[in-house]
Kinemage of the C-alpha trace (Angstrom):
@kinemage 1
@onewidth
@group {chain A} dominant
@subgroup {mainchain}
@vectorlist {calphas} color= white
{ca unk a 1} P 80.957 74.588 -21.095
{ca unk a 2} L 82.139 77.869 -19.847
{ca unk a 3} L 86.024 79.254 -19.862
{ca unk a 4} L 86.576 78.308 -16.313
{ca unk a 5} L 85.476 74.783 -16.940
{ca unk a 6} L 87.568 74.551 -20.595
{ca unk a 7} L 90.333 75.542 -18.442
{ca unk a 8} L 90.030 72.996 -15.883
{ca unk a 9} L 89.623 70.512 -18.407
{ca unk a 10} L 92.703 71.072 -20.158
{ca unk a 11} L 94.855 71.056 -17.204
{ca unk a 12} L 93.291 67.936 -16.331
{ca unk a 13} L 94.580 66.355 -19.225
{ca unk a 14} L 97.699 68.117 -19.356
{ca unk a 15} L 99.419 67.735 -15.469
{ca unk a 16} L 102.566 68.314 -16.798
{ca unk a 17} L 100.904 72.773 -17.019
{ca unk a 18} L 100.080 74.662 -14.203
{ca unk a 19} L 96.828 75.578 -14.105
{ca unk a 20} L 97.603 79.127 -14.303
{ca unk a 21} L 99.611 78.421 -17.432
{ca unk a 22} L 96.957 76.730 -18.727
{ca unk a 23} L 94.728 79.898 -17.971
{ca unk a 24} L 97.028 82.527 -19.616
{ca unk a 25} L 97.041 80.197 -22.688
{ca unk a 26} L 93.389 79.715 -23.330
{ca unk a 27} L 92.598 83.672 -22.304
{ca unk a 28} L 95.402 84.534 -25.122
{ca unk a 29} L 94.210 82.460 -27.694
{ca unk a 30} L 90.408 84.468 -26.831
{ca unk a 31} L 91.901 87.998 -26.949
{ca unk a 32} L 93.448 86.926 -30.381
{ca unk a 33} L 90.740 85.961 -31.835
{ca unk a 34} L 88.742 89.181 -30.460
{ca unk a 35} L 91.423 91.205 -31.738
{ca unk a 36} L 91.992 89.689 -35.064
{ca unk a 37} L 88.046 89.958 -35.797
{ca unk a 38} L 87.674 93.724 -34.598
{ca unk a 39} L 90.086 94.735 -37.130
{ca unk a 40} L 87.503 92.681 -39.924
{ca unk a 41} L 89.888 90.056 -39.964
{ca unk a 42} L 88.926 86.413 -40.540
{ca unk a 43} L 89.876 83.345 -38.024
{ca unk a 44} L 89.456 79.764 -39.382
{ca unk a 45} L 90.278 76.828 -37.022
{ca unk a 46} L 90.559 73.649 -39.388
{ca unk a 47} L 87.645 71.179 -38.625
{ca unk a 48} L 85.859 73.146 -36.257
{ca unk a 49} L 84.894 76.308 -37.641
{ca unk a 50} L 85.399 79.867 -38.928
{ca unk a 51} L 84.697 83.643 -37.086
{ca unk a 52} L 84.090 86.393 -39.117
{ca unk a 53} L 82.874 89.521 -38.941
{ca unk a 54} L 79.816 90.624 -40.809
{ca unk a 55} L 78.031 94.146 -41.529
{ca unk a 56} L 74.689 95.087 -41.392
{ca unk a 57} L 73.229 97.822 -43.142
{ca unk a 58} L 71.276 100.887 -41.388
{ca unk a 59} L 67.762 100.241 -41.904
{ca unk a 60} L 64.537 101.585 -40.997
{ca unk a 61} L 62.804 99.198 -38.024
{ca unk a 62} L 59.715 98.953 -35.792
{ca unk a 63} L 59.330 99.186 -31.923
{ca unk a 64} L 57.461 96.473 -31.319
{ca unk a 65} L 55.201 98.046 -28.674
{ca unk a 66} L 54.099 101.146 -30.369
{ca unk a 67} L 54.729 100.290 -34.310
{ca unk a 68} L 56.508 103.566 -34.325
{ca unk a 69} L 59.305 103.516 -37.528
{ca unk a 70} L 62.718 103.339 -35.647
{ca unk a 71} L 66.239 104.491 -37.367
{ca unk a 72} L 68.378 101.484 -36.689
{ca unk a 73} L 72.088 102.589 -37.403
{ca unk a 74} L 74.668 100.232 -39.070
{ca unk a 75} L 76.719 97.452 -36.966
{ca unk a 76} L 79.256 94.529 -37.643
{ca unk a 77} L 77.699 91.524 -35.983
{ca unk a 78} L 80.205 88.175 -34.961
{ca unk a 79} L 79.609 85.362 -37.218
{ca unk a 80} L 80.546 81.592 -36.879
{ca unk a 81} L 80.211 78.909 -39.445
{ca unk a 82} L 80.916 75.393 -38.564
{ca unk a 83} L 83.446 73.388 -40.059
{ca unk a 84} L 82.836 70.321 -41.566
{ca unk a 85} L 84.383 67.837 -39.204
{ca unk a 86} L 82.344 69.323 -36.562
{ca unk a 87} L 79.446 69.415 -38.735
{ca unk a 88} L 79.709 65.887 -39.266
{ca unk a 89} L 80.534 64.793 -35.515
{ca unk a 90} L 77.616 66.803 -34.504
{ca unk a 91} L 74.831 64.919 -36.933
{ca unk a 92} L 76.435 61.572 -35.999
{ca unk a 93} L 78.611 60.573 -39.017
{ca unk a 94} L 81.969 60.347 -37.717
């Protein structure tokens, strides 16, 4: 599902929004999350999952075509862990 179609969706359900409402609400809710985790801040949604931020150490890595050693500087990476209730709907248990 893509944002334009989670949009839709919602204001589907909801016909009591405007779609454009709707819109502003879901790309805020995006932009805080995005925000929140480029200042190496943590975001847990109960039952569905958690985004974090995680580093990764400069290391020393290899170009695949040539072999030759490659200095590969360090970078914070997006993480997601599921939550259990999604978890569980996922492998069929609930």
């Amino acid at each position: 599902m893509i944002r334009s179609e989670l949009i839709q969706k919602i204001a589907d359900e909801n016909p009591h929004l405007y779609q454009r409402d709707v819109e502003r609400i879901v790309n805020t809710i995006f932009e805080e999350i995005t925000e929140a985790m480029a200042n190496g801040n943590r975001v847990e949604l109960r039952g569905f999952g958690a985004f974090s931020v995680k580093q990764r150490n400069a290391r020393v890595g290899r170009n695949p075509r040539t072999g030759e050693a490659v200095e590969v500087e360090e970078k914070h990476v997006p993480f997601f862990k599921t939550g259990k209730l999604l978890r569980d709907r996922l492998n069929g248990k609930s």
